[in-house]
N, C-alpha and C positions, 0 to 999 in steps of 0.2 A: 504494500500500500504506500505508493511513493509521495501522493496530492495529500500536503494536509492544508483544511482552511481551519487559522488558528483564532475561535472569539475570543476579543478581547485584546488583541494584539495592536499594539501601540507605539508610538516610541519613546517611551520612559522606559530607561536601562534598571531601574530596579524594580522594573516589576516582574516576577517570573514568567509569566508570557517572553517578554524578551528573551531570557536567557534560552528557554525552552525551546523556541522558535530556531534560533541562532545554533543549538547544538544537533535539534533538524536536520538543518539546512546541512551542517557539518556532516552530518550521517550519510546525507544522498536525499534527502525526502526536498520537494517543490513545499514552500508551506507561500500559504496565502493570506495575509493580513486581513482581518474580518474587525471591524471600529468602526464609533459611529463617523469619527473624522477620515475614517475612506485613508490612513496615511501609507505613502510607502515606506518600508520596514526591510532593512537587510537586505533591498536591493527590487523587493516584489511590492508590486502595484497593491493600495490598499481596495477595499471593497465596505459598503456601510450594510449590506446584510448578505447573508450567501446567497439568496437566489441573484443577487446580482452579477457572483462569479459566473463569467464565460467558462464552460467547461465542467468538464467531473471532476468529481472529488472524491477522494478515497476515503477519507478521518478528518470527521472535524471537532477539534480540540477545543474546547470549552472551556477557558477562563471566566467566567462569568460567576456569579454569585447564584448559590442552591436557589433560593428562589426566585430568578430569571433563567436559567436553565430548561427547565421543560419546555420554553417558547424556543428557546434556541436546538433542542431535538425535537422539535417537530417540524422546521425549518431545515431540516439536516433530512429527515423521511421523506419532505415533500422534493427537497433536488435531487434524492437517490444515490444518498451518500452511501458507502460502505459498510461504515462503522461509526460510534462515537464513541470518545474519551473525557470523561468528566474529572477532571483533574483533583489534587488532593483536596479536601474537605465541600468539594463540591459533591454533593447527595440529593436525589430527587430518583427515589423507587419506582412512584411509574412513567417517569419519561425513559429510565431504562425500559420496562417492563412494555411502554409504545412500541421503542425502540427494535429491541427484540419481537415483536408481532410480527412489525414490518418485515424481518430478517436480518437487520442490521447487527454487527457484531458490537458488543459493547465492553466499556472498561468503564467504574467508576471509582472517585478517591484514589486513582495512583496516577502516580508523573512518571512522562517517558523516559524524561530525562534520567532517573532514578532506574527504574528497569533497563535503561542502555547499560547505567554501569553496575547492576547487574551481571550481567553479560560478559564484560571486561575481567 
């Protein structure tokens, strides 16, 4: 799953979206800036909500706060995203539980960035 469109993603370097984004990009993955200021980030054109992205998307990574989250996977079901990731302490049971109807694969409360170095 190489498209990620990442909410949330901004360009304030302390917020973990950035960093998250950035070690992405480092990995091989396209990630797509999703704000409402539309910015570009690390080099990719920003977008103020996903269906505005041109294009598929594989994961789209959810910075967003628990309860704006379920607007943003049902947003994710209707462009025919792959999967979502609701990031650490982000929780909302049944926008997974949507999620998965649909077929989507889901992760919630953990960071990639943390499961990459995993791996390492």
């Amino acid at each position: 799953m190489k498209t990620w469109a990442v909410v949330g993603l901004g360009n304030n370097p302390e917020r973990a979206a950035f960093g998250v984004a950035k070690l992405l990009q480092d990995k091989g993955h396209r990630i797509i800036p999703v704000y409402p200021r539309a910015e570009t980030v690390h080099g990719e054109v920003g977008y103020k909500t996903l269906s505005e992205i041109p294009g598929p998307v594989d994961v789209v990574d959810c910075f967003v706060n628990s309860t704006l989250v379920g607007k943003v996977v049902d947003e994710a079901i209707a462009i025919g995203a792959k999967a979502v990731w609701l990031q650490l302490d982000v929780i909302d049971n049944d926008a997974i539980a949507r999620a998965q109807a649909a077929g989507l694969i889901t992760v919630m409360d953990r960071c990639p960035a943390i499961e990459y170095r995993k791996k390492s």
